[in-house]
C-alpha positions as CSV (number, residue, x, y, z in Angstrom):
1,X,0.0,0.0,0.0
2,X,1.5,3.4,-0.8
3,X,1.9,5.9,1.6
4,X,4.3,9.0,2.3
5,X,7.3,8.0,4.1
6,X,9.5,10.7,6.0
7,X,13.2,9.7,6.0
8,X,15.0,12.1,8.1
9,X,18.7,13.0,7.7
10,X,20.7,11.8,10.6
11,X,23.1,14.9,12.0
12,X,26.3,13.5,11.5
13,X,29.4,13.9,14.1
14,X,31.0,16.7,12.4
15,X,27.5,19.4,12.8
16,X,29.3,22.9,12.9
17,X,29.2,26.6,12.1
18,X,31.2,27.1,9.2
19,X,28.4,29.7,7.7
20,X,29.5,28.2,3.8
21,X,25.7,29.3,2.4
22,X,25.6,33.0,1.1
23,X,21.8,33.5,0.9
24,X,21.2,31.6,3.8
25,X,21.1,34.0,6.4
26,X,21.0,31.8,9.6
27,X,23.9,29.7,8.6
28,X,26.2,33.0,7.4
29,X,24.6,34.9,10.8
30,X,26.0,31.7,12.9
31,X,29.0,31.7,11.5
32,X,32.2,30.9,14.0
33,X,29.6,30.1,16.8
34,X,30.2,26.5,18.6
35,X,28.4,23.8,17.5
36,X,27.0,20.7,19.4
37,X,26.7,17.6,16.9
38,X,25.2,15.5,20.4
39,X,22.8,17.8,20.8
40,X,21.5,18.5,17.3
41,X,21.5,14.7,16.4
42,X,19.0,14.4,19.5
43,X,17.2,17.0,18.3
44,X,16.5,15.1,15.1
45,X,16.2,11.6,16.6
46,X,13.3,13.5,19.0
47,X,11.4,14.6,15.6
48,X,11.5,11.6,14.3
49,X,9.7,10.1,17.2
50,X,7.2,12.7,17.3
51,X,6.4,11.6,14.2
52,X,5.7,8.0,14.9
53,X,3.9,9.4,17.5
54,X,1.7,11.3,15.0
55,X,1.5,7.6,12.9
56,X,3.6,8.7,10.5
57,X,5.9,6.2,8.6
58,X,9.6,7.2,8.9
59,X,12.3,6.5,7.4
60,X,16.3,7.5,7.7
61,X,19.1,8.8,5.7
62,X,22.6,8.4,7.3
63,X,25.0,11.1,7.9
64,X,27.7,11.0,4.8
65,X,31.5,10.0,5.6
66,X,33.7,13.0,6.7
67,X,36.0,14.0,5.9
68,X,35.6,13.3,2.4
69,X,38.9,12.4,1.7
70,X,38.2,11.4,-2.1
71,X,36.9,14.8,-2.5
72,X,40.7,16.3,-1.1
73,X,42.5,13.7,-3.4
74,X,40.9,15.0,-6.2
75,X,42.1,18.9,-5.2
76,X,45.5,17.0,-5.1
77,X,45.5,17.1,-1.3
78,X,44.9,15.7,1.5
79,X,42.4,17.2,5.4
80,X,45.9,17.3,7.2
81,X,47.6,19.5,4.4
82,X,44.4,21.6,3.2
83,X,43.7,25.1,3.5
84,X,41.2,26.1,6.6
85,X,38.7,26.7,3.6
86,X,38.6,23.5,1.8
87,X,38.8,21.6,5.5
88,X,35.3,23.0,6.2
89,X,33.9,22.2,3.2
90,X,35.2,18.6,3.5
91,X,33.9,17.7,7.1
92,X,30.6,19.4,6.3
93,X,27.6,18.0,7.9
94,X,25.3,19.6,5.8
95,X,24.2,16.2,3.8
96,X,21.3,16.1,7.1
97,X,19.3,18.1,5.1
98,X,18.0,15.2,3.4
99,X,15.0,17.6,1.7
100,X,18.0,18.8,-0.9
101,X,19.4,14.7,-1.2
102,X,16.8,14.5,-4.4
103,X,13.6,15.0,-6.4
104,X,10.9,12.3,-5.9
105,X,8.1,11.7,-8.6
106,X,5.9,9.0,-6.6
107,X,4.2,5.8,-9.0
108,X,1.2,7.0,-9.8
109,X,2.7,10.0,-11.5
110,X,5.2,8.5,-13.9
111,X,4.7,6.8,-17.5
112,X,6.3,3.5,-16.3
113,X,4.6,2.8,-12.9
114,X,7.8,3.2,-11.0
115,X,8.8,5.6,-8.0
116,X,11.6,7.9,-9.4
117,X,14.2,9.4,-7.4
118,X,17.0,12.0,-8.8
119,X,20.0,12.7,-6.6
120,X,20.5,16.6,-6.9
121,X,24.0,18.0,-7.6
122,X,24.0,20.7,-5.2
123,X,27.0,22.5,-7.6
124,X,26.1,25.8,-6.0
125,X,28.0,25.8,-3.1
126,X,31.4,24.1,-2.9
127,X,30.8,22.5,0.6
128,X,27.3,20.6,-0.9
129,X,29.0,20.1,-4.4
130,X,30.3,16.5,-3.7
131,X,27.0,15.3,-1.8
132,X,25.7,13.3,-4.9
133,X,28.5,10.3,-4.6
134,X,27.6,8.9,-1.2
135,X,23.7,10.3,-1.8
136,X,23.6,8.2,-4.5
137,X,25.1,5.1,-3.1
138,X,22.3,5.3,-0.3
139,X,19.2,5.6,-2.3
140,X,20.5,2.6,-4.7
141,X,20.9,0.7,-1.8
142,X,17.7,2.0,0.3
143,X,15.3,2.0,-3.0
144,X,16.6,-1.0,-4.8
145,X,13.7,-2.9,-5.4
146,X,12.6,-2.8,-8.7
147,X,9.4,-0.5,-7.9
148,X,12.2,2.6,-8.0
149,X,14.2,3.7,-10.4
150,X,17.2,5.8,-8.8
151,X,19.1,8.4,-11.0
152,X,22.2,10.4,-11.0
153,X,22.5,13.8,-11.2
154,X,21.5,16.2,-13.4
155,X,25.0,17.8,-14.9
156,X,26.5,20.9,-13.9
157,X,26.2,23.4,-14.9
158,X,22.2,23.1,-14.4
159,X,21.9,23.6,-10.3
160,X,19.6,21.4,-8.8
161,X,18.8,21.6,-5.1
162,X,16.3,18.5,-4.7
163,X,12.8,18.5,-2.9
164,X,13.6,21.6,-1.2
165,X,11.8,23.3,-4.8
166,X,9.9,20.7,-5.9
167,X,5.8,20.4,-4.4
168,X,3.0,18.0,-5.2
169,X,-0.4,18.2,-4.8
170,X,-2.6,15.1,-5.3
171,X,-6.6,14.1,-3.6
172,X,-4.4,11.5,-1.9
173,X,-0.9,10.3,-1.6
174,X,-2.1,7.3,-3.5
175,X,-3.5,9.4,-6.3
176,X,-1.8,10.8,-9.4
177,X,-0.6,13.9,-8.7
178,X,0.8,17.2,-10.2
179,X,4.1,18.3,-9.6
180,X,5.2,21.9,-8.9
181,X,8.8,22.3,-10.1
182,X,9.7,26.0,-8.4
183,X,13.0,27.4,-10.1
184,X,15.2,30.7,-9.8
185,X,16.2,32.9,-12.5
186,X,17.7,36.2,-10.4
187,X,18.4,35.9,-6.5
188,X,19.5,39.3,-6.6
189,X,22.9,39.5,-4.3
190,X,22.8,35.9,-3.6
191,X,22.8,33.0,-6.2
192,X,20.1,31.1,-8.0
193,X,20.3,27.7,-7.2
194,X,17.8,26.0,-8.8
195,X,17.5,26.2,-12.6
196,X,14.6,25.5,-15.0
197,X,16.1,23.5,-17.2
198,X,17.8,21.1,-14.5
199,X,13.9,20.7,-13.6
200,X,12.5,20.1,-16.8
201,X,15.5,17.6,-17.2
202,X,14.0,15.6,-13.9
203,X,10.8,16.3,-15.2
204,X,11.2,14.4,-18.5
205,X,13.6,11.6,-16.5
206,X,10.7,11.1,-14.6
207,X,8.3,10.4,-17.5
208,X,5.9,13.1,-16.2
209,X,3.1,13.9,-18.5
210,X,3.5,17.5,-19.5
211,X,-0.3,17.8,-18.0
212,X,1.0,16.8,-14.9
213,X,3.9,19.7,-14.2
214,X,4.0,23.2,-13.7
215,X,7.3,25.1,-13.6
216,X,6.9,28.5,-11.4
217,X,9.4,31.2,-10.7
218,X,10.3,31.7,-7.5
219,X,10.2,35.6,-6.5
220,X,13.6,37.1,-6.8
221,X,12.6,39.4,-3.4
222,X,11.9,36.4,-1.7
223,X,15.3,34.9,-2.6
224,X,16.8,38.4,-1.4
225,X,15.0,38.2,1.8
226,X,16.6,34.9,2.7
227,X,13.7,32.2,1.3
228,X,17.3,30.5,-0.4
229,X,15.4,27.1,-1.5
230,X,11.4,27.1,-2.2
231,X,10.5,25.4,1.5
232,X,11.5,29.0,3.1
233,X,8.3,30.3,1.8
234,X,5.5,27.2,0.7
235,X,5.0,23.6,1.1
236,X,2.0,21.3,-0.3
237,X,0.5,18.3,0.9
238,X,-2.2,16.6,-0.8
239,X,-4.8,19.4,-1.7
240,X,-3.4,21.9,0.1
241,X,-0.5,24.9,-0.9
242,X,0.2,26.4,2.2
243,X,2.1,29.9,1.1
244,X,3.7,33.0,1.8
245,X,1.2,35.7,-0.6
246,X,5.0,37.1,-1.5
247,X,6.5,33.3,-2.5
248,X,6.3,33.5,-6.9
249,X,6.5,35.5,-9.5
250,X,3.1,37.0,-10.8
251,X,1.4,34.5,-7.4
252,X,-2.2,34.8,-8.6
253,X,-1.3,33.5,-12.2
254,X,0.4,30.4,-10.7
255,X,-2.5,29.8,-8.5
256,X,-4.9,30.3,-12.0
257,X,-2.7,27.6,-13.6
258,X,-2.6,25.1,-11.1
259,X,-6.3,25.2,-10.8
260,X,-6.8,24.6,-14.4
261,X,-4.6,21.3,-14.0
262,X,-5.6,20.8,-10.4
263,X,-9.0,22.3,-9.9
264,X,-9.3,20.7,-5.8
265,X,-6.6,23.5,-5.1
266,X,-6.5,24.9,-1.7
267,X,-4.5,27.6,-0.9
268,X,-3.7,28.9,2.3
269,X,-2.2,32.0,2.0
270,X,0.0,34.0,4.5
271,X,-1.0,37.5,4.0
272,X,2.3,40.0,3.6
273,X,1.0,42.1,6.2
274,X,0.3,39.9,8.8
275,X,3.9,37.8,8.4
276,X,6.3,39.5,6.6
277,X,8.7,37.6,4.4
278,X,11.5,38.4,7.0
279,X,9.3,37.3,9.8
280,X,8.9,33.7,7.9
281,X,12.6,33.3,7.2
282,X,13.5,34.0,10.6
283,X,10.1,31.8,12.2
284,X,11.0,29.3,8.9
285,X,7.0,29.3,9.0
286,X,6.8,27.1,5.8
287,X,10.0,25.3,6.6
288,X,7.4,23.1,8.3
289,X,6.3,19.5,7.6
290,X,2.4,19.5,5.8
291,X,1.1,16.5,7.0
292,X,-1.8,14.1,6.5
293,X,-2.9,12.6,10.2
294,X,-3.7,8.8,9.8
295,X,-6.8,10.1,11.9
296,X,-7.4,12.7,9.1
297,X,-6.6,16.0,8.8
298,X,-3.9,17.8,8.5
299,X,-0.6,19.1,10.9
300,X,2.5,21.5,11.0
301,X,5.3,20.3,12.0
302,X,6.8,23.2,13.2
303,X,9.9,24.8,14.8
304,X,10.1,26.3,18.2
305,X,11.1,29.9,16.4
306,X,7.5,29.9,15.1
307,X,6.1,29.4,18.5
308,X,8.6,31.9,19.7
309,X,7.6,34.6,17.0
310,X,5.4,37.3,18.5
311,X,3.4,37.5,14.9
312,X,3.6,34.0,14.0
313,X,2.2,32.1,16.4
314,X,-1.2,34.7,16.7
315,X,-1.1,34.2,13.3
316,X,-1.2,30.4,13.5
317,X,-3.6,30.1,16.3
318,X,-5.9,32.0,14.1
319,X,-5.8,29.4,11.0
320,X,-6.3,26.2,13.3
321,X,-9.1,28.0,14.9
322,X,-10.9,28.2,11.6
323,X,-12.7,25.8,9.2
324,X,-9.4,25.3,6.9
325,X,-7.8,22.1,6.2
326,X,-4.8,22.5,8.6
327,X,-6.0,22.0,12.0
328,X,-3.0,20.9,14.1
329,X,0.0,22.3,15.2
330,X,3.4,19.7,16.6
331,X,5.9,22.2,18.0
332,X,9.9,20.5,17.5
333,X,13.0,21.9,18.8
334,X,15.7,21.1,16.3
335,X,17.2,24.7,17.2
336,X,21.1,23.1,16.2
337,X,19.9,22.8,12.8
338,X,18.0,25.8,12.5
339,X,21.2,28.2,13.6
340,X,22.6,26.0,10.5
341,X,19.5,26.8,8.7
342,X,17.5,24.1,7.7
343,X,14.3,23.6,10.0
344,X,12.0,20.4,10.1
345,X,10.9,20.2,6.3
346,X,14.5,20.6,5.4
347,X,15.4,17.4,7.2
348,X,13.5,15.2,5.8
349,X,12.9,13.8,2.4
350,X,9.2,12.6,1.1
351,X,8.8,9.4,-0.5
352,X,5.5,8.0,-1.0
353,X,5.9,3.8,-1.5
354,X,4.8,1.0,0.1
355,X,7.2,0.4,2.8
356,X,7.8,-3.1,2.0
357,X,9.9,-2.3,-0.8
358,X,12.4,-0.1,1.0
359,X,15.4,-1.4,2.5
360,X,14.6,-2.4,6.0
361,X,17.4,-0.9,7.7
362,X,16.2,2.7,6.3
363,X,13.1,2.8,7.9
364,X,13.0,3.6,11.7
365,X,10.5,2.5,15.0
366,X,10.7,3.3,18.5
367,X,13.5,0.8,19.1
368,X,15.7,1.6,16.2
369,X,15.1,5.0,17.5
370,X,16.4,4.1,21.2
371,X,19.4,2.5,19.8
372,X,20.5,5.4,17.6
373,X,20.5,7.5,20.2
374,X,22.4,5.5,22.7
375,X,24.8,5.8,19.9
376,X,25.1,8.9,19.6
377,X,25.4,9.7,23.0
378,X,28.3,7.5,23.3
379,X,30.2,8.6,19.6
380,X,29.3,12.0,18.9
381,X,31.5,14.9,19.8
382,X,29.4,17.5,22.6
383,X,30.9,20.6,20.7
384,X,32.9,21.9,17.9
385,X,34.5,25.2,17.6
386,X,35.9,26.3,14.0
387,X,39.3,26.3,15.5
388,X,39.1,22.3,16.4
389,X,38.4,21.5,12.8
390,X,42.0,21.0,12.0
391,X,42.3,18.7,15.1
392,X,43.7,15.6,14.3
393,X,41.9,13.9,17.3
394,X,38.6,15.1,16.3
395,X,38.5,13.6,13.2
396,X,39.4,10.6,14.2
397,X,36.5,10.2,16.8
398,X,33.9,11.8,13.8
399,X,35.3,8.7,11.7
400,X,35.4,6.2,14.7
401,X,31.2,7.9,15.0
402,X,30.7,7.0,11.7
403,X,32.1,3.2,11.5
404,X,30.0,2.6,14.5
405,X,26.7,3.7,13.1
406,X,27.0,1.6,10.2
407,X,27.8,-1.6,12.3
408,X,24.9,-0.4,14.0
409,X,22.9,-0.6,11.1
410,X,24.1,-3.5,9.7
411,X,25.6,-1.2,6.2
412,X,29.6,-1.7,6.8
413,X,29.2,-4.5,3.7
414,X,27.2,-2.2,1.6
415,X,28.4,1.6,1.8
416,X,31.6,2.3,1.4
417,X,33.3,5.0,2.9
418,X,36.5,6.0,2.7
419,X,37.6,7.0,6.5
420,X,41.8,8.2,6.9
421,X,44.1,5.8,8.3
């Protein structure tokens, strides 16, 4: 039986502040600030189980092998010897934002009946650029049975950033749906990172039916304001695009065409003047999880800076008080992450599939849960400063952190990493 499937990107050992994201104004504003890997994997295993708590089926990505030392050798060096600046990018832990690992097109919206899943290239920004290796080892290995079909990246220099600008709205998960591929043309001072013709690439990969897409233009002020990725400023579940009124170019157009393809459209609209655009970068508002409740109805998984915001929240208790389709509100605290920025949406990436053809040891319960975080509590470091990042020692115990979650998981056999000696 089909149904959406939340698989959450594990904070890997090496969480810090390097602030490598121009555009993304949490990360660049945290910049130098002391990160706590223990903590912010915690964080993440505690969402997780507030979603099985919900009923949700979750699933999990694992935090990618850092250093990445094939990354160095190809830059004809090696962590010990390279430059402060190509250090951070290597030890990165920014592959827990499983939202940007790929696009997902679920079965009932492809030509050939499969699930399709393309690993985005992240070529933006340097420290996300060499992602796509180890991303794509993990969904080959977590989506291998033949109702998937797993592809590479789209080449550079087309930037694709994943499900982080990619929505769909369907009647039910089940149901064919249409796709919303949001791109960037202009981000102003800060870079586009998703292109339109990386999307219509996926879009065709996917066997989409051309009735079944919409391409919209993300709103270059938006972009300016800090909304770096779509999530920053809409998501969509089911029937329902919950929305900034300031997230796309020429909004009420888009609205008029997805209708035509999608007449059961809801839109819940944030107006400007109740939440402005800065208000929702800084609240990440729509950086929340749209959810169906098994019981019906829907929820927002939300971050504890949208509680926290003196407009937001009103706001919020406003909508669930009315007759509209969202009626629930899950406060999390994932606050490591968010000072990185990426709140609950961005750590997750939505597949809909029936869970008996996914890779067992990729999908989590209460158990798995408990053991994870005995493991981190025993392997991850409790801070990192920028200055410990050339520290010989610390690397050794991120790598040692690694090994030992994949003997966990029973995956030494089937990833390979390559850890320093």
């Amino acid at each position: 039986m089909l149904t959406e499937i939340n698989f959450d990107g594990l904070i890997g050992p090496s969480h810090n502040y390097a602030g490598m994201s121009p555009g993304n104004l949490a990360s660049t504003r945290n910049a130098g600030n002391t990160a706590h890997p223990r903590a912010a994997a915690l964080q993440g295993i505690a969402k997780m189980r507030a979603n099985l708590a919900l009923g949700l089926a979750q699933g999990i990505l694992l935090p990618h092998a850092r250093p990445d030392h094939p990354w160095l050798a190809s830059l004809a060096t090696d962590y010990a010897s390279a430059p402060p600046h190509l250090q951070a990018q290597a030890i990165s832990a920014s592959a827990m934002w499983a939202a940007n690992a790929a696009t997902v097109s679920p079965a009932p919206d492809t030509a050939d009946g499969k699930c399709h899943l393309s690993v985005a290239n992240l070529v933006t920004m340097p420290h996300r650029s060499h992602e796509a290796p180890q991303t794509l080892a993990q969904l080959k290995l977590a989506f291998a049975d033949p109702a998937f079909a797993v592809h590479p990246p789209v080449p550079a220099p087309f930037g694709d950033e994943g499900a982080a600008n990619h929505m769909r709205l369907a009647e039910h998960h089940g149901a064919v749906g249409l796709e919303l591929f949001v791109y960037t043309q202009n981000g102003l001072r800060y870079p586009a990172r998703q292109h339109r013709t990386a999307s219509e690439a996926i879009a065709r990969r996917h066997k989409l039916s051309p009735d079944n897409v919409v391409f919209i233009e993300q709103l270059p002020e938006a972009i300016a304001a800090g909304a770096f990725h779509n999530d920053v400023v809409a998501v969509a579940n089911e029937t329902v695009l919950f929305t900034h009124q300031r997230a796309f170019v020429d909004q009420n157009r888009v609205y008029e065409t997805i209708r035509a393809k999608f007449p059961a459209l809801q839109v819940v609209e944030v107006p400007d003047d109740a939440v402005s655009l800065d208000d929702a970068v800084k609240s990440y508002l729509f950086n929340a999880q749209l959810v169906t409740l098994p019981a019906g109805g829907m929820a927002l998984i939300l971050p504890q800076e949208a509680e926290d915001h003196p407009r937001v929240w009103p706001w919020l208790q406003e909508m669930v008080a009315g007759n509209g389709p969202i009626r629930h509100l899950e406060v999390v605290n994932v606050r490591e992450s968010m000072a990185n920025g990426g709140g609950p949406a961005c750590l997750r990436l939505r597949v809909v599939a029936d869970p008996a053809t996914v890779d067992p040891r990729f999908l989590v319960d209460a158990a798995k849960l408990d053991a994870l975080a005995a493991l981190v509590e025993a392997h991850w470091p409790e801070a990192i400063r920028p200055e410990d990042l050339g520290d010989a020692q610390l690397i050794r115990r991120i790598e040692a952190a690694h090994a030992a979650l994949l003997d966990l998981l029973d995956l030494s056999d089937s990833l390979t990493v390559n850890h320093s000696r």
